[in-house]
mmCIF file of the N, C-alpha and C atoms, coordinates in Angstrom:
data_MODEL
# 
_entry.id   MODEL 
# 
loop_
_atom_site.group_PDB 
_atom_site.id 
_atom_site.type_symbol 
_atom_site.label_atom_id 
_atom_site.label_alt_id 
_atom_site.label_comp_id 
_atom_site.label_asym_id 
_atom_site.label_entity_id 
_atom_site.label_seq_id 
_atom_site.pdbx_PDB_ins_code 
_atom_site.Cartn_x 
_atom_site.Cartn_y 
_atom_site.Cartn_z 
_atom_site.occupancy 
_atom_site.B_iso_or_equiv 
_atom_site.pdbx_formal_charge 
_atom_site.auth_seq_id 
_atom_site.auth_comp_id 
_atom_site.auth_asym_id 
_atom_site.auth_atom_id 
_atom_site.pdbx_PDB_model_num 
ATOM 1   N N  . UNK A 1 1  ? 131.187 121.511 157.868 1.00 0.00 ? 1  UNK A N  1 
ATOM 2   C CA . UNK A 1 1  ? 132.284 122.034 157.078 1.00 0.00 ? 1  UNK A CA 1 
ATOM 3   C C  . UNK A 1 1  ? 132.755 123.330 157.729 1.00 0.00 ? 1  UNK A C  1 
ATOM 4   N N  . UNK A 1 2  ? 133.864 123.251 157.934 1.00 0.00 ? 2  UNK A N  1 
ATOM 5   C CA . UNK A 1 2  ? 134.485 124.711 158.802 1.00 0.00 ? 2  UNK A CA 1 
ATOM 6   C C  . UNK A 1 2  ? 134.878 125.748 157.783 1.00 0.00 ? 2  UNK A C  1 
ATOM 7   N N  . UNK A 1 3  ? 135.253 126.696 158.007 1.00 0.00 ? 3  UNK A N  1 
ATOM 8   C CA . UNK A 1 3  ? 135.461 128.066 157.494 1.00 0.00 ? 3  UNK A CA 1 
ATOM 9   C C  . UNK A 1 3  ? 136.836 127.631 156.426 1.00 0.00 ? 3  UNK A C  1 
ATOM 10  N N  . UNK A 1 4  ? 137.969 126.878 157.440 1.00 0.00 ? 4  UNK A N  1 
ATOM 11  C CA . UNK A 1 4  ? 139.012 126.712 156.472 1.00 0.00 ? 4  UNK A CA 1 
ATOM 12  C C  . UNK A 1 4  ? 138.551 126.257 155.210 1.00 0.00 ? 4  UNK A C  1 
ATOM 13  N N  . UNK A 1 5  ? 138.189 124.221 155.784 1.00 0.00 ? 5  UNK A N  1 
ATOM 14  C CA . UNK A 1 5  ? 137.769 123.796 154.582 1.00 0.00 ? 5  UNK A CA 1 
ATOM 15  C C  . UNK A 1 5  ? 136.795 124.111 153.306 1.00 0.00 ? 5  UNK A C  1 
ATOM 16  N N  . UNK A 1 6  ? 135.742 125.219 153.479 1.00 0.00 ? 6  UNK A N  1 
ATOM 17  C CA . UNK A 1 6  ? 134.677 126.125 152.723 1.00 0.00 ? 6  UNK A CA 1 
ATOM 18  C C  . UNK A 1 6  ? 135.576 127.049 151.854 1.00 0.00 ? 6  UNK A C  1 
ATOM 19  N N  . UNK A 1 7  ? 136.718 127.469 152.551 1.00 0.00 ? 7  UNK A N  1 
ATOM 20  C CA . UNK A 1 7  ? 137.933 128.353 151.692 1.00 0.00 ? 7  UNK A CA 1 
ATOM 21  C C  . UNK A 1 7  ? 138.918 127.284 150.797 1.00 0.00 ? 7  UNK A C  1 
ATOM 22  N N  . UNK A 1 8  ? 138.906 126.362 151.244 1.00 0.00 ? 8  UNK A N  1 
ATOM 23  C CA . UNK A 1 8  ? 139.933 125.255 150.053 1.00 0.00 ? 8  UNK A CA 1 
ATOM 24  C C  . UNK A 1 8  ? 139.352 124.961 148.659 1.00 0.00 ? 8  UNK A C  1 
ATOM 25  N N  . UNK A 1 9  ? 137.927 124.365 149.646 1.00 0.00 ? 9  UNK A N  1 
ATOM 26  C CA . UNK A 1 9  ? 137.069 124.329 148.570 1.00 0.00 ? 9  UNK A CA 1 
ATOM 27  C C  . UNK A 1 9  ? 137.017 125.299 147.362 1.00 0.00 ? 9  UNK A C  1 
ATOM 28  N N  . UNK A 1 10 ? 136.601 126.916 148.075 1.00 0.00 ? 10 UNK A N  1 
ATOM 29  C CA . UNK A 1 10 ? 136.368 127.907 147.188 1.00 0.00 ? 10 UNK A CA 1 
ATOM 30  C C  . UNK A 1 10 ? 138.054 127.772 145.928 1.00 0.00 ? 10 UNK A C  1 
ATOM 31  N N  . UNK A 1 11 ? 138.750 127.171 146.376 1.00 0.00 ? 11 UNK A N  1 
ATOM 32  C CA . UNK A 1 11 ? 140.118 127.729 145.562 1.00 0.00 ? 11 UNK A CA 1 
ATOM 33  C C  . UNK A 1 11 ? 140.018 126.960 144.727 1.00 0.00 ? 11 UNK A C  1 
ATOM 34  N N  . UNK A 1 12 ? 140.025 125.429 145.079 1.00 0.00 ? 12 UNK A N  1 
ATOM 35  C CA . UNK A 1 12 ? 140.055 124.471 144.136 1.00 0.00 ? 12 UNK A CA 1 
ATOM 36  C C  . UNK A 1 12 ? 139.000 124.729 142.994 1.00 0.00 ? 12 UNK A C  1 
ATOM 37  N N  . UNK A 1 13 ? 137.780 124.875 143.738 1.00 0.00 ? 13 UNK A N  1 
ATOM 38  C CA . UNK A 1 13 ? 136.841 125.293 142.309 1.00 0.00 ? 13 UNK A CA 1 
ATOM 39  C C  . UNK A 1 13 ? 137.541 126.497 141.136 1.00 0.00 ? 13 UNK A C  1 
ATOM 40  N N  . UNK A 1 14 ? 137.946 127.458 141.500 1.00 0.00 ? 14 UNK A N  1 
ATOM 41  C CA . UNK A 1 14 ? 138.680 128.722 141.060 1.00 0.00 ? 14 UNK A CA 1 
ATOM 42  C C  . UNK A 1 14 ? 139.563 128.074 140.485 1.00 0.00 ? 14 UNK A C  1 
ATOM 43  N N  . UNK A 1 15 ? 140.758 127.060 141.026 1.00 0.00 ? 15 UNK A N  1 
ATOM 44  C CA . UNK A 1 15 ? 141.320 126.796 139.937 1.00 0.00 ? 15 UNK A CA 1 
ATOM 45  C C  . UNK A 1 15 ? 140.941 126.163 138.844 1.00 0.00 ? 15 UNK A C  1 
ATOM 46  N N  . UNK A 1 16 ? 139.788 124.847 138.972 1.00 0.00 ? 16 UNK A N  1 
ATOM 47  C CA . UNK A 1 16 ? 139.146 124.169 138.041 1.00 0.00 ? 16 UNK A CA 1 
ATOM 48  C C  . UNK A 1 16 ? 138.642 124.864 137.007 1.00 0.00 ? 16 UNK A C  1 
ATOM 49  N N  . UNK A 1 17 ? 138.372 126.076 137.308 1.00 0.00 ? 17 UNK A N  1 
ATOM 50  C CA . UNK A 1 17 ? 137.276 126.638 136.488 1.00 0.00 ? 17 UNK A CA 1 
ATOM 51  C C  . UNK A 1 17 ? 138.147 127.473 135.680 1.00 0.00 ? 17 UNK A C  1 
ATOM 52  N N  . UNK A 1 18 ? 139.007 128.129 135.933 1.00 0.00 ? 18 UNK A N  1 
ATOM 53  C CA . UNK A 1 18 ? 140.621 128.387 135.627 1.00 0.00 ? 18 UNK A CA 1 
ATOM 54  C C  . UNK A 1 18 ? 140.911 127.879 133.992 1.00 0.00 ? 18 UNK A C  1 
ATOM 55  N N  . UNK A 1 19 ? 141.324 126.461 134.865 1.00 0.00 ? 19 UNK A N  1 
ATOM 56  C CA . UNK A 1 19 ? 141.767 125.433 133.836 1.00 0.00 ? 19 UNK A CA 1 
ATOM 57  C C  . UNK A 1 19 ? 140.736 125.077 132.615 1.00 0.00 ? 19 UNK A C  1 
ATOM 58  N N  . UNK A 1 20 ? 139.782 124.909 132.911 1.00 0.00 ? 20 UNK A N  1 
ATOM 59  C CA . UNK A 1 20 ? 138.306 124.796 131.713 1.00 0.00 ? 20 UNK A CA 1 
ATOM 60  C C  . UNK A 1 20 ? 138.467 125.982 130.833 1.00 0.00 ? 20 UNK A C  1 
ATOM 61  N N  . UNK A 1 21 ? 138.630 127.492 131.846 1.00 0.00 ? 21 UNK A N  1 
ATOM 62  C CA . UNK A 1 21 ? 138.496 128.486 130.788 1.00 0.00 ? 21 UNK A CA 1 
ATOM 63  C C  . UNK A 1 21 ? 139.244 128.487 129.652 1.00 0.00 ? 21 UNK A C  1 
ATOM 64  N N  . UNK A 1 22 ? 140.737 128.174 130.274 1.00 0.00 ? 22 UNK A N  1 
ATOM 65  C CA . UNK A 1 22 ? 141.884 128.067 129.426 1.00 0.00 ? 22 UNK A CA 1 
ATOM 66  C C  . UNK A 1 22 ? 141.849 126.880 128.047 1.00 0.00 ? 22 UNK A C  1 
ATOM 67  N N  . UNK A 1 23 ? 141.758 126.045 129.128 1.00 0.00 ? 23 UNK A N  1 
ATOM 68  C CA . UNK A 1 23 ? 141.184 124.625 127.537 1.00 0.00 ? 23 UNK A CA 1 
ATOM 69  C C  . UNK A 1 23 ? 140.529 124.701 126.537 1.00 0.00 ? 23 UNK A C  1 
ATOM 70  N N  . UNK A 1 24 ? 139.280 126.215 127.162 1.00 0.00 ? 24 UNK A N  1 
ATOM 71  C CA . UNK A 1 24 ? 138.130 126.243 126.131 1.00 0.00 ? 24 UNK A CA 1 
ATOM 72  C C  . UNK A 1 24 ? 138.753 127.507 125.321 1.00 0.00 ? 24 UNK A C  1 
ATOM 73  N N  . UNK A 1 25 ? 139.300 128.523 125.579 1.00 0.00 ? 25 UNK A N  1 
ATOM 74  C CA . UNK A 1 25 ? 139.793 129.026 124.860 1.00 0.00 ? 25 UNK A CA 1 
ATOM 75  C C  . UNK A 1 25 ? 140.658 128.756 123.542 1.00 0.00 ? 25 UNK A C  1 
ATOM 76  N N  . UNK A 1 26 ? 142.104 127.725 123.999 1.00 0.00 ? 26 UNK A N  1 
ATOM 77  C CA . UNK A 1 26 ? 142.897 127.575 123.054 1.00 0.00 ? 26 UNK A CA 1 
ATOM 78  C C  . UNK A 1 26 ? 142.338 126.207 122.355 1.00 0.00 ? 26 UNK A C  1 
ATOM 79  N N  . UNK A 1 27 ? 140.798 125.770 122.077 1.00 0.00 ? 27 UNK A N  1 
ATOM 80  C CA . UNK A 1 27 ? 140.370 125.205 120.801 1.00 0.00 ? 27 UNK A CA 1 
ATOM 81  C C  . UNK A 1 27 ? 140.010 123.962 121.861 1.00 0.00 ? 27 UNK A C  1 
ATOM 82  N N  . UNK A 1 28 ? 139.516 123.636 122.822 1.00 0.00 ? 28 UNK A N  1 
ATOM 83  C CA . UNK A 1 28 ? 138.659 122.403 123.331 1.00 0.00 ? 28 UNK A CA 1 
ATOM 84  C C  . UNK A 1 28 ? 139.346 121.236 123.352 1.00 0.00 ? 28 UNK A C  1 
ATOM 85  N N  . UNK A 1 29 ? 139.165 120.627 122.764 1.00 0.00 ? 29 UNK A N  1 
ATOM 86  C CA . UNK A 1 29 ? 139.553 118.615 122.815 1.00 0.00 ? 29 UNK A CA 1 
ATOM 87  C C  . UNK A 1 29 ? 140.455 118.627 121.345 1.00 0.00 ? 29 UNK A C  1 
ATOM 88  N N  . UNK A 1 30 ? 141.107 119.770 120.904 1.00 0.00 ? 30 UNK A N  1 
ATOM 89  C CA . UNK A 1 30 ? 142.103 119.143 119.930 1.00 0.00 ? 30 UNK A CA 1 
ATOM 90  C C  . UNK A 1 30 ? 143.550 118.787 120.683 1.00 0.00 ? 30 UNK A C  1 
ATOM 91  N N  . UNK A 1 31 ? 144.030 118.183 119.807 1.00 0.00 ? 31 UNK A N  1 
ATOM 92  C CA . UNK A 1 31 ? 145.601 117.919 120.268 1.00 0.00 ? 31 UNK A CA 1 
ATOM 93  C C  . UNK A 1 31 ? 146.597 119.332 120.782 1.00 0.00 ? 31 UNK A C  1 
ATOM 94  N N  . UNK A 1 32 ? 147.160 118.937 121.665 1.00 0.00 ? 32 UNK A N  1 
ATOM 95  C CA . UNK A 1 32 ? 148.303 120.151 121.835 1.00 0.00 ? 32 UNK A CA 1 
ATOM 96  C C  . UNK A 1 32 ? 149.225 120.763 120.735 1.00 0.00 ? 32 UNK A C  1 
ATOM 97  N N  . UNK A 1 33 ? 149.876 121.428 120.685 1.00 0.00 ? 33 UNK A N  1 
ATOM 98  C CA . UNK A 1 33 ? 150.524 122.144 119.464 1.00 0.00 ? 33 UNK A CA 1 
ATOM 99  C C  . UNK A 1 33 ? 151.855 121.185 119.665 1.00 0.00 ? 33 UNK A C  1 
ATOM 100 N N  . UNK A 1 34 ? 152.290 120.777 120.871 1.00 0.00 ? 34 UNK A N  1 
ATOM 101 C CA . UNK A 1 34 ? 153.240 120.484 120.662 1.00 0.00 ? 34 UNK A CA 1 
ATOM 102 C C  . UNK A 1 34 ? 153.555 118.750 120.958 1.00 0.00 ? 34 UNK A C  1 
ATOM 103 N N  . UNK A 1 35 ? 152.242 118.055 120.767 1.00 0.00 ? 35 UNK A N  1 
ATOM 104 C CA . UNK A 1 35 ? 152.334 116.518 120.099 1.00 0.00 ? 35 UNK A CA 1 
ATOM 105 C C  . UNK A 1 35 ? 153.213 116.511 119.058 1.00 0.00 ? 35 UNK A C  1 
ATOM 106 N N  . UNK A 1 36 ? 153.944 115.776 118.866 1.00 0.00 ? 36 UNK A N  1 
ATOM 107 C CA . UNK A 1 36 ? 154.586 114.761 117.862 1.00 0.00 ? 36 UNK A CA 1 
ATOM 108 C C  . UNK A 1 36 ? 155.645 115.586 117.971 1.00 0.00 ? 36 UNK A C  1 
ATOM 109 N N  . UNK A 1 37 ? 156.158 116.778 119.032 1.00 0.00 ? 37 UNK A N  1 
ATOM 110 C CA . UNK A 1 37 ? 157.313 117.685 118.170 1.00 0.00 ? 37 UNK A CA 1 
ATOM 111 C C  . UNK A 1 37 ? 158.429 117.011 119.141 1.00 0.00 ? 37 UNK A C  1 
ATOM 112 N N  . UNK A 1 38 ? 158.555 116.377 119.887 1.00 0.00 ? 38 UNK A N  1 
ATOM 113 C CA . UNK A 1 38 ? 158.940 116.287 121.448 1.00 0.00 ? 38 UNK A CA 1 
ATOM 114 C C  . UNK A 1 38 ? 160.379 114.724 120.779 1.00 0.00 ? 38 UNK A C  1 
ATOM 115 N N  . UNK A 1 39 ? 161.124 114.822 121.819 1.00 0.00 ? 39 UNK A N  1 
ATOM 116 C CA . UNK A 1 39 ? 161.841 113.820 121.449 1.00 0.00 ? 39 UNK A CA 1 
ATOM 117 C C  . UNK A 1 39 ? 161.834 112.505 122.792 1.00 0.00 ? 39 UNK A C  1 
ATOM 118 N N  . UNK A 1 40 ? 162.106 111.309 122.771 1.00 0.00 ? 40 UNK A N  1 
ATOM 119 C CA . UNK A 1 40 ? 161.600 110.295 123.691 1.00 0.00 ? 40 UNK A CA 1 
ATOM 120 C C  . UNK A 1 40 ? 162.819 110.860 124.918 1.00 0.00 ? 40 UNK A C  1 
ATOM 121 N N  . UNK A 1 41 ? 162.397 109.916 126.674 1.00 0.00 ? 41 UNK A N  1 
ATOM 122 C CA . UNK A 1 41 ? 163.268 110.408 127.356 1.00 0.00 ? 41 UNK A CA 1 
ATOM 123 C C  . UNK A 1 41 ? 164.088 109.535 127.154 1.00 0.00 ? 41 UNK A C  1 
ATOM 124 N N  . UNK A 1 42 ? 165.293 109.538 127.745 1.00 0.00 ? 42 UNK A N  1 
ATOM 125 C CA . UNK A 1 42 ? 166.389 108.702 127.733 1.00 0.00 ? 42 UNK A CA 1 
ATOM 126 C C  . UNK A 1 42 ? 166.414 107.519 128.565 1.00 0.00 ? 42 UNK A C  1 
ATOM 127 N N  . UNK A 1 43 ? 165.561 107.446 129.445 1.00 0.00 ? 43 UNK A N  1 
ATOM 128 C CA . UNK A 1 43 ? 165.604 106.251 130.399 1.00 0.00 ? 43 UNK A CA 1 
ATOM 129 C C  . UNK A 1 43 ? 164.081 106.331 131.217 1.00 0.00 ? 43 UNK A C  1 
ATOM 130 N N  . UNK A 1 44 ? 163.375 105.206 131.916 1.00 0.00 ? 44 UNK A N  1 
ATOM 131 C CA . UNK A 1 44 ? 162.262 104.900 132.150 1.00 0.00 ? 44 UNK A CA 1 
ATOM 132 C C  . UNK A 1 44 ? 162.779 105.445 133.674 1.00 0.00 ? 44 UNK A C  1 
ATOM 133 N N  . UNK A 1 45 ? 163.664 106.311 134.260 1.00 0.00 ? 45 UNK A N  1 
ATOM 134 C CA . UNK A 1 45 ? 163.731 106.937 135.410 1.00 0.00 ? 45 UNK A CA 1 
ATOM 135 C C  . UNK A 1 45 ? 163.378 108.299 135.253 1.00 0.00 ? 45 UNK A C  1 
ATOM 136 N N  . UNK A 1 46 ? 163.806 108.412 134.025 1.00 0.00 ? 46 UNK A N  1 
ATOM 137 C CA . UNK A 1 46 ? 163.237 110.217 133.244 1.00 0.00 ? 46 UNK A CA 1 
ATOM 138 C C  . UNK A 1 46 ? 161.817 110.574 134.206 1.00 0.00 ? 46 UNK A C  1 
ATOM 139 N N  . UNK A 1 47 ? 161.476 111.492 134.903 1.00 0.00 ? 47 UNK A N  1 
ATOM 140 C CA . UNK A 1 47 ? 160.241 111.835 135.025 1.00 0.00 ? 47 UNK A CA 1 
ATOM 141 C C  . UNK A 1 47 ? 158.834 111.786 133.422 1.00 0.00 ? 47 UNK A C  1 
ATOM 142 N N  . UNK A 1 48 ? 159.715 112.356 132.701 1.00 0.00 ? 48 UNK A N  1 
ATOM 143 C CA . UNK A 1 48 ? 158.761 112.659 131.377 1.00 0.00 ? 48 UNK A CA 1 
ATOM 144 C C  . UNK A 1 48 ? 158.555 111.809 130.566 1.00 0.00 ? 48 UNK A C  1 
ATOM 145 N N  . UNK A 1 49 ? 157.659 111.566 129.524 1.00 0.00 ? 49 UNK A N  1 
ATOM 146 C CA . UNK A 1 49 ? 157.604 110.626 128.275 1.00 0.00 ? 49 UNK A CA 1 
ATOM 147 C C  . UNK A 1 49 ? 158.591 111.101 127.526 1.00 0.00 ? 49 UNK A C  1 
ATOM 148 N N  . UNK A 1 50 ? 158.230 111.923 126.589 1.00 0.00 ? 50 UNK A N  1 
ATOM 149 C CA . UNK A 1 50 ? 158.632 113.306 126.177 1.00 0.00 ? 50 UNK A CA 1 
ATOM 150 C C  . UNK A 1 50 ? 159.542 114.395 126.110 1.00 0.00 ? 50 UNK A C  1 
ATOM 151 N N  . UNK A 1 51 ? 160.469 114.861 125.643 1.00 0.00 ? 51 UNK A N  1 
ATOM 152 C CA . UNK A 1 51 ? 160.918 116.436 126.167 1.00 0.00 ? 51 UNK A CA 1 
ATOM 153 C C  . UNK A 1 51 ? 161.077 117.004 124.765 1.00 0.00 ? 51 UNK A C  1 
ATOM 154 N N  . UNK A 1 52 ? 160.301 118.369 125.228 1.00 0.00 ? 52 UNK A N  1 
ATOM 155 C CA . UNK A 1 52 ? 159.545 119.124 124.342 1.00 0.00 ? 52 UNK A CA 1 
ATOM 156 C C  . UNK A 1 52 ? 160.259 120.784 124.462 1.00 0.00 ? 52 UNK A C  1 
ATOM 157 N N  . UNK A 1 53 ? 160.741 121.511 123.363 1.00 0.00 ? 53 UNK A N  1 
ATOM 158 C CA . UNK A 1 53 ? 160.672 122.574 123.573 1.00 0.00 ? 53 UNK A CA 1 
ATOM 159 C C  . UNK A 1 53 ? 159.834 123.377 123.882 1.00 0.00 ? 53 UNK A C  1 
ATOM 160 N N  . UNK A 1 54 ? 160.492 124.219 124.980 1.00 0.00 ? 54 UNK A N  1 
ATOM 161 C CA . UNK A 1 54 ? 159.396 125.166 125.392 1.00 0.00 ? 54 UNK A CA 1 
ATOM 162 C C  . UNK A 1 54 ? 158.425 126.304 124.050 1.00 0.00 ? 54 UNK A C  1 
ATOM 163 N N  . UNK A 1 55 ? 159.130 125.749 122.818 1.00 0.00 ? 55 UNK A N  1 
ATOM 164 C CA . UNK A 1 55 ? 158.929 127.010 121.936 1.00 0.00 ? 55 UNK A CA 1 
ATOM 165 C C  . UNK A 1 55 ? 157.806 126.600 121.222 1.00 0.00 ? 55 UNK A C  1 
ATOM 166 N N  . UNK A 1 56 ? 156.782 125.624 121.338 1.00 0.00 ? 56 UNK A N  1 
ATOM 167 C CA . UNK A 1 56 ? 155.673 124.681 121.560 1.00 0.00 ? 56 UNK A CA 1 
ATOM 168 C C  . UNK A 1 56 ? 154.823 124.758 122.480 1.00 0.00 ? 56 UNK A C  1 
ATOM 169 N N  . UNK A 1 57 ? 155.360 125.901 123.980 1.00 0.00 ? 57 UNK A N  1 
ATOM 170 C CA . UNK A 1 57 ? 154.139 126.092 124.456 1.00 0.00 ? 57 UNK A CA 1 
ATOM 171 C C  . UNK A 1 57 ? 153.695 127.848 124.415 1.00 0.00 ? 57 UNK A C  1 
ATOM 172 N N  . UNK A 1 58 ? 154.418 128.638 122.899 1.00 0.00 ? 58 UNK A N  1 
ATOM 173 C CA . UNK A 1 58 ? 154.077 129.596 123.152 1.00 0.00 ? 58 UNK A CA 1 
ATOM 174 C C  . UNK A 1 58 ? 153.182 129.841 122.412 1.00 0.00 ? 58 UNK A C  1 
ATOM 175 N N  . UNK A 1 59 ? 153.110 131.413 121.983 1.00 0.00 ? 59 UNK A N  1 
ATOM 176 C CA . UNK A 1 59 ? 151.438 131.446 121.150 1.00 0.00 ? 59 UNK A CA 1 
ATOM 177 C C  . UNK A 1 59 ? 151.945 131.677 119.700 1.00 0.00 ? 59 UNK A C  1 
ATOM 178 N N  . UNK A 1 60 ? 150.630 131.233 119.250 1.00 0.00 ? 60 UNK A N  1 
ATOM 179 C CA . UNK A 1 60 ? 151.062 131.237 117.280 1.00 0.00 ? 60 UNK A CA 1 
ATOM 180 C C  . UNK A 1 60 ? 152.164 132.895 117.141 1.00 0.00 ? 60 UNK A C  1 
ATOM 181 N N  . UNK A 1 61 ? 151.644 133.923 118.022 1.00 0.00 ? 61 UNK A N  1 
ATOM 182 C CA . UNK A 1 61 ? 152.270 135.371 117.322 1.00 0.00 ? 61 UNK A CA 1 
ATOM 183 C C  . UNK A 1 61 ? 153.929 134.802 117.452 1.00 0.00 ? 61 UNK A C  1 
ATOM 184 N N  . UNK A 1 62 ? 153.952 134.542 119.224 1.00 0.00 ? 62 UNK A N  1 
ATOM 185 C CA . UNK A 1 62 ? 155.354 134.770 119.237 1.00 0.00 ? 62 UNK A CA 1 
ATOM 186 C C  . UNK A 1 62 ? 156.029 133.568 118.383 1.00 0.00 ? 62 UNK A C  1 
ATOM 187 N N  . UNK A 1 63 ? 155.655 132.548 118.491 1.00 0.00 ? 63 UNK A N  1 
ATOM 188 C CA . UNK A 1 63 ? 156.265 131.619 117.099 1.00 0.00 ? 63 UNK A CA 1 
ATOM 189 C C  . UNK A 1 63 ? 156.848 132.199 116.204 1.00 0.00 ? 63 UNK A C  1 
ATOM 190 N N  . UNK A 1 64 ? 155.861 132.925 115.710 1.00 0.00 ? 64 UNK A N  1 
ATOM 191 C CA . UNK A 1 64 ? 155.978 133.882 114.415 1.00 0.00 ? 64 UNK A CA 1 
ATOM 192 C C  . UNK A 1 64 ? 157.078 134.714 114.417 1.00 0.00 ? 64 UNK A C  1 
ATOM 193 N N  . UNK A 1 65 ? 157.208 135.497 115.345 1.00 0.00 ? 65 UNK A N  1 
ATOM 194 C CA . UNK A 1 65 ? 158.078 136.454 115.556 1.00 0.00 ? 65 UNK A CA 1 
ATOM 195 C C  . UNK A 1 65 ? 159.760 135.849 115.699 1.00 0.00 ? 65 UNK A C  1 
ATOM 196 N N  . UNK A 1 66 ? 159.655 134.489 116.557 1.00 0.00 ? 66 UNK A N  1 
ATOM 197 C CA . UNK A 1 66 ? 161.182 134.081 116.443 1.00 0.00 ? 66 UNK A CA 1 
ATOM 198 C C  . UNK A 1 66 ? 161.246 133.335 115.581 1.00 0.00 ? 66 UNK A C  1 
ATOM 199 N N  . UNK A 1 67 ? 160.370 132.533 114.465 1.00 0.00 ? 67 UNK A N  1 
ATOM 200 C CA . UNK A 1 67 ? 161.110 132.557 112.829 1.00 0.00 ? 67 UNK A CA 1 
ATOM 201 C C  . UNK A 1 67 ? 161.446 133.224 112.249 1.00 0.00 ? 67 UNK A C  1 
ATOM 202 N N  . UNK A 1 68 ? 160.905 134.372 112.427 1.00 0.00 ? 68 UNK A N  1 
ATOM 203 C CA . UNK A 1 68 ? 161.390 135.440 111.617 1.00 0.00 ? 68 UNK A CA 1 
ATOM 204 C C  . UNK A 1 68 ? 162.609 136.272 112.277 1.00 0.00 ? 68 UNK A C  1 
ATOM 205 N N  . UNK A 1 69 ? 163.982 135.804 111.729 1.00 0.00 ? 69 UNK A N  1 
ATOM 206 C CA . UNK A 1 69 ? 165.213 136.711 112.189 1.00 0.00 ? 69 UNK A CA 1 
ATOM 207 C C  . UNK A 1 69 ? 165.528 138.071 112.077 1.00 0.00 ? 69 UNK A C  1 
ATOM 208 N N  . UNK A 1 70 ? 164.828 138.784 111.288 1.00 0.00 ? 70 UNK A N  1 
ATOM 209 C CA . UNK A 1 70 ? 164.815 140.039 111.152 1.00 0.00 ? 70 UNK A CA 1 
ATOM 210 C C  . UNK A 1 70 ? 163.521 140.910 112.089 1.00 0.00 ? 70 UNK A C  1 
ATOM 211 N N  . UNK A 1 71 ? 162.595 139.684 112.413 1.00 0.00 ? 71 UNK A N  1 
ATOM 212 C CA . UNK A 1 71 ? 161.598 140.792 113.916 1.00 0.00 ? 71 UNK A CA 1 
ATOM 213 C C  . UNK A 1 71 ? 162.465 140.185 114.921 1.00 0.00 ? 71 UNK A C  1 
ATOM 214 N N  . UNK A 1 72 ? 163.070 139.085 115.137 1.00 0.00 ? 72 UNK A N  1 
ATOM 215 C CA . UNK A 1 72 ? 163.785 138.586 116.334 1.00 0.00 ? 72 UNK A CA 1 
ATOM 216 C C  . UNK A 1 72 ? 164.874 139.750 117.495 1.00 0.00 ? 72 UNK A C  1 
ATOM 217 N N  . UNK A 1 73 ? 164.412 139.981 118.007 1.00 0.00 ? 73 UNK A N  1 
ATOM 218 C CA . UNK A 1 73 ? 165.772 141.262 119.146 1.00 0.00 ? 73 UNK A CA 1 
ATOM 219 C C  . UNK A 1 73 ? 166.577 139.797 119.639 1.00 0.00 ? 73 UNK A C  1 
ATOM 220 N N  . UNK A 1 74 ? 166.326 138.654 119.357 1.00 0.00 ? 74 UNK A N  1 
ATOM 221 C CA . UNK A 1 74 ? 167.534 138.137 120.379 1.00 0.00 ? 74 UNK A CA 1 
ATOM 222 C C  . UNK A 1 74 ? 168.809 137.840 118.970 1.00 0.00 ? 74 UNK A C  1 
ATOM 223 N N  . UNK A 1 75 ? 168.700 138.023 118.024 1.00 0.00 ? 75 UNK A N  1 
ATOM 224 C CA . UNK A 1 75 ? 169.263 138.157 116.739 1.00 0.00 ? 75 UNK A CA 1 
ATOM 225 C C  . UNK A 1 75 ? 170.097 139.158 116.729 1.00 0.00 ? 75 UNK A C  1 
ATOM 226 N N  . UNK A 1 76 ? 171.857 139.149 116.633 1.00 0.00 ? 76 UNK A N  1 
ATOM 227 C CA . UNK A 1 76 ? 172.668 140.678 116.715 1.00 0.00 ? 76 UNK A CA 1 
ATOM 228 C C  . UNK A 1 76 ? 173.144 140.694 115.568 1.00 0.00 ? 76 UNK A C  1 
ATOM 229 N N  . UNK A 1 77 ? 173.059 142.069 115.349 1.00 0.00 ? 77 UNK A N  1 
ATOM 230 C CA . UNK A 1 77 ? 173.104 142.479 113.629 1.00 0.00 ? 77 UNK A CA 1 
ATOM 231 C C  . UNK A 1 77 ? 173.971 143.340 113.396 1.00 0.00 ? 77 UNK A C  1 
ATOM 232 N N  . UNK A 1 78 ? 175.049 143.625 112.645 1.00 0.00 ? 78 UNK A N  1 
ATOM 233 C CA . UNK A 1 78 ? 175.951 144.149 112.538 1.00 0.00 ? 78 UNK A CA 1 
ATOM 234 C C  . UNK A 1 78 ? 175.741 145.510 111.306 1.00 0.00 ? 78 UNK A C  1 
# 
């Protein structure tokens, strides 16, 4: 095994381990937040099953914050 391939290696693990941390953090083997919210694609050329707002992959706070129109800054108020 050469120096490069010993360094690919090292990354790929780093990212794997990455990805586990992250999974294990936001709650393990439950469903994603944003199952069932998604609408079908339009044609079987679509890359996706799915298309999903991005506002489904953020975190419970900021959710929170853009239901609510009065914490919202993208909201202009007269």
């Amino acid at each position: 095994m050469g120096l490069r391939s010993a360094f690919y290696a090292i990354v790929v693990l780093a990212i794997a381990a990455g990805a586990a941390a992250i999974a294990f953090a936001e709650g393990g083997l439950e469903h994603p937040a944003w199952q069932g919210h998604g609408i079908k694609a339009p044609g079987k050329e679509f890359p996706l099953q799915d298309i999903v707002s991005g506002y489904w992959f953020r975190t419970k706070e900021t959710r929170t914050i853009q239901d609510d129109d009065f914490q919202q800054s993208g909201i202009l108020r007269r």
